[in-house]
Structures are given as structure tokens and as C-alpha cells.
C-alpha positions in Angstrom: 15.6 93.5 247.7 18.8 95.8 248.5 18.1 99.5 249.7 20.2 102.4 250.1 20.6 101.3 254.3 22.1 98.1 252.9 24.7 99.1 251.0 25.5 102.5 253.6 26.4 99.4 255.6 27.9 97.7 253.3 30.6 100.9 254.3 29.3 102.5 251.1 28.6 106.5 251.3 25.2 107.9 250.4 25.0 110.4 247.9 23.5 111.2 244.5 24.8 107.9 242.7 23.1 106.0 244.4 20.1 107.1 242.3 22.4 108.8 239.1 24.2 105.7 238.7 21.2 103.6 239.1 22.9 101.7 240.8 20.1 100.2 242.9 18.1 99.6 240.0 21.1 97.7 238.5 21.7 95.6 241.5 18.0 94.7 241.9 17.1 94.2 238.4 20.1 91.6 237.8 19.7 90.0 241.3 24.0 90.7 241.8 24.8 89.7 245.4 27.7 89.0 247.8 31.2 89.5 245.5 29.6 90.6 242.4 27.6 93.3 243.7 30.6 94.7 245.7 32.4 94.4 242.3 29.7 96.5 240.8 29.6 98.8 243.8 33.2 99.5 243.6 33.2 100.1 239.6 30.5 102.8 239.9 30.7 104.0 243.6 32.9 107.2 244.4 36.5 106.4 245.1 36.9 105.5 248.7 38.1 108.2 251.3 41.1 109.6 251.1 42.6 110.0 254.7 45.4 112.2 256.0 49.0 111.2 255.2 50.7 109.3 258.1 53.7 111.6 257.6 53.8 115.2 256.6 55.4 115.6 253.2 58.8 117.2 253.6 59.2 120.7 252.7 61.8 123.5 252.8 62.5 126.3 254.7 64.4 129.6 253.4 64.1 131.5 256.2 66.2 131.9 259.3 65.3 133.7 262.6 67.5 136.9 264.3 65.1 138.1 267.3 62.9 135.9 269.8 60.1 137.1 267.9 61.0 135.9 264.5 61.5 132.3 265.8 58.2 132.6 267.6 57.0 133.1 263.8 59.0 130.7 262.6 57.9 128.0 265.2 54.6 128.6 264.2 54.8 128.6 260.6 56.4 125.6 260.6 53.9 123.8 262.4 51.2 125.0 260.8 52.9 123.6 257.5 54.0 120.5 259.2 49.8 119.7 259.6 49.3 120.9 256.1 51.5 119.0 254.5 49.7 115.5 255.8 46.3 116.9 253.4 46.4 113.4 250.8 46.9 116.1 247.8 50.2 117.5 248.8 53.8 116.9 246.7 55.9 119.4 248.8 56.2 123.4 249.4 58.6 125.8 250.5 58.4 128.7 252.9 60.2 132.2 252.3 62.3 134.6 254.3 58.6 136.6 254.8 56.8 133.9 255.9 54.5 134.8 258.7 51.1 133.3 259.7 47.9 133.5 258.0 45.2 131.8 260.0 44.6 128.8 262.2 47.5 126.2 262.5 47.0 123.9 259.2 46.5 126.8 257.1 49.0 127.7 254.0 51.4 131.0 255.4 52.0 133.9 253.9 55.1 133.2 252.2 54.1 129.6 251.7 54.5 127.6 248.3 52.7 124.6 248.4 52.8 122.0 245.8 49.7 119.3 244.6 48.5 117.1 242.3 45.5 117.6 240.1 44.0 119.7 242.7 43.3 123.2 243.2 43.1 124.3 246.7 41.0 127.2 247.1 42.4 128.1 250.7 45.8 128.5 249.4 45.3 131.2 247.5 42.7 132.9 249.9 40.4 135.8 249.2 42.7 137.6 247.7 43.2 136.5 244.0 46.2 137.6 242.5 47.8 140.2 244.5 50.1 141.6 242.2 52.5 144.2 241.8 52.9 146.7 238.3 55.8 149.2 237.6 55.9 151.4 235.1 58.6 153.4 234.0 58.0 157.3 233.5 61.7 158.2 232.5 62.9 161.5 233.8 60.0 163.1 235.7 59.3 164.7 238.4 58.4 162.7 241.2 56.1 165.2 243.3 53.9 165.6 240.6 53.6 161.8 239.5 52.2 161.2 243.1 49.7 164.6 243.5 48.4 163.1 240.1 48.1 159.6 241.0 46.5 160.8 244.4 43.8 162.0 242.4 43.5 159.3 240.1 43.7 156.0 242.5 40.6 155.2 244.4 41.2 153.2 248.2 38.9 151.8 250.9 35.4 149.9 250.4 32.8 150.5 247.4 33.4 150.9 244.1 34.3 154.2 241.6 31.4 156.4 241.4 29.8 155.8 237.3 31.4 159.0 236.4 34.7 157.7 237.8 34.8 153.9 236.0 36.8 152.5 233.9 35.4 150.8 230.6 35.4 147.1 231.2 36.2 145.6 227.3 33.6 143.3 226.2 35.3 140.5 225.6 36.6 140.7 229.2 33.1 140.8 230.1 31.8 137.8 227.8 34.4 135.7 229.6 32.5 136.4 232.9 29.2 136.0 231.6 30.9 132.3 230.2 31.8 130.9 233.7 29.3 129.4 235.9 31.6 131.0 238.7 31.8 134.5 237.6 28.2 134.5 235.9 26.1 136.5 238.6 25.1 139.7 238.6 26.9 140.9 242.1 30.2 139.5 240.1 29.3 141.2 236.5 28.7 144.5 238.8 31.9 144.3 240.9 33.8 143.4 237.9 32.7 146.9 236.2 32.6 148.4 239.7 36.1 147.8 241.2 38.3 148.5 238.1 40.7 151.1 238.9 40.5 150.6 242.3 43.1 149.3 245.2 41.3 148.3 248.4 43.3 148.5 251.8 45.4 146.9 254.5 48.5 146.6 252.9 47.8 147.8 249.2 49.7 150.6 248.2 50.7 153.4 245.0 54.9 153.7 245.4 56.5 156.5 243.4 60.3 156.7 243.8 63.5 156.4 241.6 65.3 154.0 240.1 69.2 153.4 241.6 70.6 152.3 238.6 69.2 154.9 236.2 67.4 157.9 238.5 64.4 157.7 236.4 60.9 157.8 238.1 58.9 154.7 238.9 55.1 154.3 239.6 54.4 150.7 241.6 50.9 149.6 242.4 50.1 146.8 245.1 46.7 145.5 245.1 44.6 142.5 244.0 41.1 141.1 242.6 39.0 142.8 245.0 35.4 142.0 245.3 35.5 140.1 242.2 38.8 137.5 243.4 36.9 137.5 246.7 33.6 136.2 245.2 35.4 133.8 243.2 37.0 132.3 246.5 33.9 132.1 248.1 32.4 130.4 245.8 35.0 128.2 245.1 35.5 127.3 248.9 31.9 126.0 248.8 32.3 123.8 245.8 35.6 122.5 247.3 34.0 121.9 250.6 30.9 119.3 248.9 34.1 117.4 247.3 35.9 117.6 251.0 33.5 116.0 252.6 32.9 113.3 249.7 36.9 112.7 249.2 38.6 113.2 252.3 36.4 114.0 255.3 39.8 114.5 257.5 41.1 116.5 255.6 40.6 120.3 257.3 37.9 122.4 255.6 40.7 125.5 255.0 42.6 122.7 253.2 39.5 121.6 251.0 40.1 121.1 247.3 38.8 120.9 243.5 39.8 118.0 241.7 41.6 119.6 238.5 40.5 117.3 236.0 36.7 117.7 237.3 34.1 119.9 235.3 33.9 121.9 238.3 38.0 122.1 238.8 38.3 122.9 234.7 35.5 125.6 235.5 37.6 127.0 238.4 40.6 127.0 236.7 39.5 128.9 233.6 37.6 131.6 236.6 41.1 132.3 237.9 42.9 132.5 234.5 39.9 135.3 233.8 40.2 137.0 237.3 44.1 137.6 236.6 43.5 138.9 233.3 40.9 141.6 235.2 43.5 142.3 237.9 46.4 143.2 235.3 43.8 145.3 233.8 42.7 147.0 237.1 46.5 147.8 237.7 46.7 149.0 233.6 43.7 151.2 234.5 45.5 153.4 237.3 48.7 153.3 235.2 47.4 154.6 231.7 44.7 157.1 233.4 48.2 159.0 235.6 50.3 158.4 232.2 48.2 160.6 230.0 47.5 163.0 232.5 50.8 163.3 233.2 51.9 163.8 229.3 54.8 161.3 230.3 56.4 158.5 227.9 56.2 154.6 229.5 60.1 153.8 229.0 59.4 150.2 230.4 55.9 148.1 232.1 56.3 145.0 233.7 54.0 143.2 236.0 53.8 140.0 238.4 51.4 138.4 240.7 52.3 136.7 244.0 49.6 135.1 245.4 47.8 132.4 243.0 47.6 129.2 241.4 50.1 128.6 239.0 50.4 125.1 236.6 53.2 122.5 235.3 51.2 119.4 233.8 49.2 117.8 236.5 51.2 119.6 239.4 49.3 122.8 241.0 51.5 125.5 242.9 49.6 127.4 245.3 51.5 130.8 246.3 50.0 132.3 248.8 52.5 135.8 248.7 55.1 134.2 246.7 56.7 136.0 243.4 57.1 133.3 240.8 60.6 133.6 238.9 60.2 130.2 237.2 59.5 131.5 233.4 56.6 129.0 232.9 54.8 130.6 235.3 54.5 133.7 233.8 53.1 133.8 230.1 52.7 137.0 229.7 56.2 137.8 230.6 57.6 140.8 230.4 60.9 142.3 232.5 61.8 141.2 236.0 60.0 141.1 239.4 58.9 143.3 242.0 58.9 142.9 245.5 58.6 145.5 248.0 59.2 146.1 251.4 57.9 149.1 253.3 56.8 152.4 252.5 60.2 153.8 253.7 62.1 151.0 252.0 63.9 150.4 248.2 61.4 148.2 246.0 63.2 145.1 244.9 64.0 144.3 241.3 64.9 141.1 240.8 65.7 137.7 238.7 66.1 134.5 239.5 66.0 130.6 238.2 64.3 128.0 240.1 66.1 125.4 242.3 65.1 122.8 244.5 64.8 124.7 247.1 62.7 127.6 246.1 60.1 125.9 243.3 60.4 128.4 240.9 59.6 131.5 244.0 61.2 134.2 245.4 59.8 136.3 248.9 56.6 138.2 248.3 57.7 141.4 250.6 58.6 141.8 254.3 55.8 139.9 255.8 54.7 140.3 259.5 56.1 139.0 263.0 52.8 140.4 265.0 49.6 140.6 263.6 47.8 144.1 263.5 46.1 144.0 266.3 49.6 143.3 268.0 51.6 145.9 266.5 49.6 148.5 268.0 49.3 147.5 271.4 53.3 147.6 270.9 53.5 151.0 269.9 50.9 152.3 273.2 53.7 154.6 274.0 53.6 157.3 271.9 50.9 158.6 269.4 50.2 157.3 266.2 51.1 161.1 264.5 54.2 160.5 266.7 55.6 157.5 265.5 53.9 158.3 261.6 56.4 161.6 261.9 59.1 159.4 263.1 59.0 156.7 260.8 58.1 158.3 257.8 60.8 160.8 258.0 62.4 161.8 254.2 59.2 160.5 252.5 56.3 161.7 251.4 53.9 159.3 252.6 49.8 159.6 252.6 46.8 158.4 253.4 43.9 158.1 251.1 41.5 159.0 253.9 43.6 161.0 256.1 43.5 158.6 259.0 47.0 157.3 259.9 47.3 153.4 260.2 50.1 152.7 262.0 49.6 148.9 261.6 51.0 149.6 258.0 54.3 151.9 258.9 57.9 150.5 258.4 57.7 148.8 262.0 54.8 146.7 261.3 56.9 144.7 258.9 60.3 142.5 259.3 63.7 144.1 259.2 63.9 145.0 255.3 67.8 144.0 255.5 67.5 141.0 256.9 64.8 139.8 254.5 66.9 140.8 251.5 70.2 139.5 253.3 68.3 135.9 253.5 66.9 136.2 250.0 71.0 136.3 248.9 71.5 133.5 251.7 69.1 131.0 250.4 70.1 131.9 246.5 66.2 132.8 245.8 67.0 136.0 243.5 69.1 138.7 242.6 68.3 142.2 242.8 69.3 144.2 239.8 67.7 147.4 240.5 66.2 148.9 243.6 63.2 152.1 243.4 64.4 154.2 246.3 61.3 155.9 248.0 60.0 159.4 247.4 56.5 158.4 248.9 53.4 156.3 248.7 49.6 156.3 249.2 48.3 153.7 251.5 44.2 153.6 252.6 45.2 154.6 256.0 42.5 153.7 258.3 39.4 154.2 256.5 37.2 152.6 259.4 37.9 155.4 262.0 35.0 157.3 259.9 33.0 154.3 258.6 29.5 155.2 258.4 28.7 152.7 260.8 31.1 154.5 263.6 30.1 158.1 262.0 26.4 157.0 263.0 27.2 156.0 266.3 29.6 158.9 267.9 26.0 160.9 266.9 24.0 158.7 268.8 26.2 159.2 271.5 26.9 163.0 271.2 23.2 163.1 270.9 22.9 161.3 274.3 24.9 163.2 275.8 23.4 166.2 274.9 20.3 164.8 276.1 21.2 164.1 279.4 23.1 167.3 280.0 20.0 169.6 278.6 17.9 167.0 281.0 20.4 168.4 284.2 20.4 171.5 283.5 16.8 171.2 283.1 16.8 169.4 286.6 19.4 172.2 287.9 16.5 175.2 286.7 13.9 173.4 288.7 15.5 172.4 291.8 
């Protein structure tokens, strides 16, 4: 009689077909041996293993270096792509003047494009569902007064809006939720009312500034999916890790994917389509709310999201902080791009048409040639309200929670000029306006007062004050 052991070394991998297939049962009850049951086996088994590809598949770089520090970035990014590009999947991918580093080596950059087929790879999108940016045209208004209104309007850090704060979620918005086995749980439903009209951190940000071309005022919001995007990822990280280990066990677990054509891949596909539709709205939210207060007249609205999953037939572009020019892309299509810089920088507005090189992208921002943590130890020599006052000079820049965070001032980011001078280089778009700053809000760093911190500077004020009242005490007595 065959068991389970025989046919594990038969080079067969356990798993639930062995009993949902019946396959056993099949082989026992018709007595199949030697080439006939492997015939069997093979017809109703799980495709074999998919290992690594011998060769990384080639992909192209649009970016160039100017300091010893970008090619550090550059050197690394390119690795890290070169041992990406080997996961079975792959088709080919780009990298962008921006590019910068996003995680272990193997991992998709910021600024990365990568490019498979009939798979959705959760880790190439990240956390961070469509990041996107909005603009909205306000025509000939003051710009002070946009910003002090959208300051009170826009919501930053952790949490949610307060219930007298929130936006109303429309029910059919919500019905697609409650429709998805991967948006259907009650911390998802909550976040999803929770979290709309609201911007997060890091380097999320309300722009206000002008437009070159015309001088009219334009509102720009930066920021993402939130808790909702970064449920969705987890969840989808988890499913993609049970077919990771099924398909392609050497495949890394960052680079784990969804088959598209799966019930669980068609699931996850629909989750993300609903998840942008929830961002755009989140960004509509802020938008409309500063709008009406404001009495003002929307002259123009246009919208795009740079880090996502985006389809053509059976191929799947992952963009992990790419802008996607390519039409197809972008049903919902509107006006040009957006892609920013720095807070003391012109927004881009651009167009473009996809070529070989590029895959249908254009840059995302700046990007990063140090992380954070980085950055900071590289500005030890003056004080952060120092170099805020020196970098921020001629704009009116602020911080939701009145904490500067100088990881998120110009310097953090690449030389603006040379980004856009390799965007012209590489022929990846072409700016046809630019929003010259008047200011910005940014979280700022919200963590210098978490509660958590709050807490423990009392404890240890409160120690202290116990062992000075405990020497003086001591002092008295002696």
C-alpha cells in the first residue's frame, strides 16, 4: 500500500493534495505503480519547484552618480537588483535617477520598476500602498491663507481623526471592503473609516506654492493608504509566503509572490484596486474640506500614485516610488504628473511617453543617499533649529507637532538639480510647469512626545525627585 512517506520520497512535497486530490486513495484503489503512478502524480501534484534564475534578468539603469556617496548608492542599488532580478517571476525592471535603498540587499529600491509575469509581489510594493500625490488648482489666491487653513484641516502622526473630525466613508466604498476576504475585518472596516483625511509621517507632506507658468496657487498632498494599505500588505505578505514556500522555496521571502491567475492573486488584485480607490478619496477629503472653507474655485485636479502594482495583460509592474507616464496605467486619467522634491524645492509637472528604457515611469522625487538615522549623525554640528532656520530660509515651512525633523529638511534628500538634470538626460519626462514653494506642513517628529517617551521622562523626573528629597532628607539628619 503507498503512504504519504512513499511518495515524499518519491521527491514529491507534502501538502493538502495529498488528501484534496485524493490522490492516495486514487493510487491505492487502482493499484497504479512504477510509471503510471508517477504519471498520475505529476498530473495532480503541484508544479515542481521553481528555483532561482541562473542569470539575473537584465535591467536598466537611469541614473548616474556626481559625489562618492551617490555611487555608494548606486553600487548598492544595483546589487540589490542584480539578486532580485534572479527571483523565477521576473521579465525586467528599471531603476530611476532617485533610486536609493529600501531594505536588505535583494529587495526592490525605491525608485525601482520591476517587471513579472502573472504574479503579484507583495514586497514590491511595500507597506505603503499607493503613495500618491494630488494638486489642485485654487486660481488666484492667497497663499498664506490656503496653508493656515489646511493646517487646520489636515491631520499627521499616528491614530486616526477624532468621530467629530471624520470624513464620511460612501457605502459603496465600504461594501467593497466588506466584499474582499482581504479587507473584510473589523480592524480594516475601522481603519478604513478611521484614517480618511489623514496623512501619516516620514516623508508625507501638504505643499502650497505657485504655479511658474500661470502664478496661480497650488495645494499638493503627499501621502498613502495608511493603516488600511498597511493591513492589506501584511496580509498579503502572509498568503504570498504559503505559495513561496510551495513554488519556489529559494526564492527570498521579501521577494515572495501571488500567482495572478490564483483565487487568492484575483482576490488581491481586486483589494488593491479598492485600496487606491480609498487613497484618491483620502487625498479628495483634505482637498474639498480646505476648498469650501476657503470659498475658492478648483481651476484644475489631477492626481497620480507612485508606488503600486500596475497591469498590461499577463505582465505585472511593481513601482515601488515610480510615477507612471504610460497612459494605460492610469485609468482615471486626468492632467499630467507630479513629482516633488523637497520642501524648499519647485514640484515637478510633467509628461512623458514610455520607452524602452523607462517602462512607462518617470522618478518618484529626490530619493535618499543616507538613511535617517545617517543624516542626522551628519548634521551633529549644529542644532536642529539651526540648520531648520538655515535651510528653510524664504519658506514657510511647519510641523504638525512642533517638533523639527531634520531627517526630512532639503539636505536629507539628493541634489534637486541633478535629479531633474538626469530625468532630461535619460529622456524620462518633460516638465511643463513647476509649483515654486511658499511652504509646507510635514509631521515633524511626532515621537519626541509620544506617550510612551511622555511616560518615561516622568518616571525619571519623578526619580529624581525622589532621590534628591531622599538627600536632603539624609543632609537634615546627618
Amino acid at each position: 500500500m503507498t503512504t504519504g512517506k512513499d511518495l515524499i520520497d518519491l521527491g514529491f512535497k507534502s501538502g493538502k493534495w495529498f488528501k484534496e486530490a485524493e490522490a492516495l486513495e486514487h493510487i491505492n484503489t487502482h493499484a497504479l505503480e512504477g510509471e503510471a503512478m508517477l504519471a498520475y502524480l505529476r498530473e495532480v501534484g503541484p508544479p515542481p519547484a521553481l528555483p532561482l534564475l541562473p542569470e539575473p534578468r537584465p535591467f536598466f539603469e537611469n541614473i548616474q552618480a556626481d559625489t562618492a556617496v551617490e555611487q555608494q548608492n548606486i553600487d548598492y542599488v544595483r546589487l540589490s537588483m542584480q539578486q532580485l532580478m534572479r527571483t523565477p517571476t521576473v521579465v525586467t525592471g528599471a531603476v530611476m535617477p532617485d533610486s536609493c535603498p529600501a531594505g536588505p540587499l535583494g529587495t526592490i529600491p525605491v525608485g525601482g520598476v520591476v517587471v513579472t509575469r502573472n504574479a503579484i509581489h507583495p514586497g514590491m510594493h511595500s507597506a505603503d500602498i499607493c503613495c500618491s500625490v494630488m494638486l489642485t488648482n485654487l486660481g488666484h489666491i492667497d497663499p498664506k491663507a490656503v496653508l493656515d487653513v489646511a493646517q487646520q484641516v489636515t491631520h499627521f502622526g499616528p491614530g486616526g481623526r477624532q468621530p467629530e473630525r471624520q470624513y464620511s466613508l460612501p457605502a459603496e466604498l465600504m461594501a467593497e471592503f466588506q466584499a474582499n476576504p482581504f479587507l473584510d475585518s473589523e480592524k480594516s472596516l475601522s481603519l478604513a473609516q478611521e484614517h480618511l483625511g489623514t496623512q501619516g509621517d516620514g516623508n508625507h507632506f501638504l505643499f502650497v506654492g505657485t504655479s511658474r507658468r500661470t502664478g496661480e496657487t497650488m495645494l499638493v498632498t503627499h501621502h498613502g493608504s495608511r493603516g488600511v494599505g498597511a493591513r492589506l500588505y501584511t496580509a498579503g505578505m502572509k498568503v504570498a509566503e504559503r505559495f513561496r514556500q510551495q513554488l519556489s522555496p529559494e526564492t527570498a521571502p521579501a521577494n515572495a509572490w501571488l500567482p495572478a491567475d490564483s483565487p487568492e492573486g484575483e482576490a488581491y488584485w481586486a483589494a488593491l484596486q479598492t485600496v487606491r480607490k480609498w487613497t484618491k478619496l483620502n487625498h479628495l477629503c483634505l482637498h474639498d474640506d480646505i476648498v469650501q472653507r476657503l470659498q475658492a474655485a478648483v481651476q484644475q485636479r489631477y492626481w497620480n500614485e507612485h508606488n503600486f502594482v500596475f497591469k498590461a495583460g499577463d505582465l505585472y509592474y511593481h513601482a515601488k516610488g515610480a510615477t507612471p507616464l504610460d497612459p494605460q496605467f492610469m485609468p482615471d486619467i486626468t492632467g499630467p504628473r507630479i513629482i516633488p522634491l523637497n520642501m524648499a524645492q519647485p514640484i515637478l509637472i510633467v509628461e512623458g511617453e514610455t520607452t524602452e528604457s523607462n517602462l512607462g515611469f518617470a522618478p518618484h522625487g529626490a530619493g535618499r543617499n543616507l538613511s535617517r538615522t545617517r543624516h542626522k549623525y551628519s548634521k551633529a554640528d549644529k542644532t536642529k533649529e539651526e540648520w531648520f532656520a538655515e535651510e528653510t530660509q524664504g519658506i514657510d515651512a511647519r510641523f504638525f507637532f512642533n517638533e523639527i525633523d531634520i531627517s526630512e529638511l532639503p539636505s536629507a534628500y539628493k541634489n534637486a538639480e541633478e535629479v531633474k538634470r538626469q530625468i532630461s538626460e535619460f529622456k524620462l519626462a518633460r516638465t511643463v510647469d513647476e509649483v515654486q514653494p511658499y511652504g509646507c506642513i510635514m509631521a515633524g517628529d511626532w515621537e519626541v512626545n509620544a506617550p510612551w517617551r511622555v511616560k518615561k521622562r516622568q518616571e525619571k523626573a519623578a526619580e529624581k525627585l525622589g532621590n534628591d528629597t531622599q538627600a536632603d532628607l539624609s543632609a537634615v539628619t546627618e
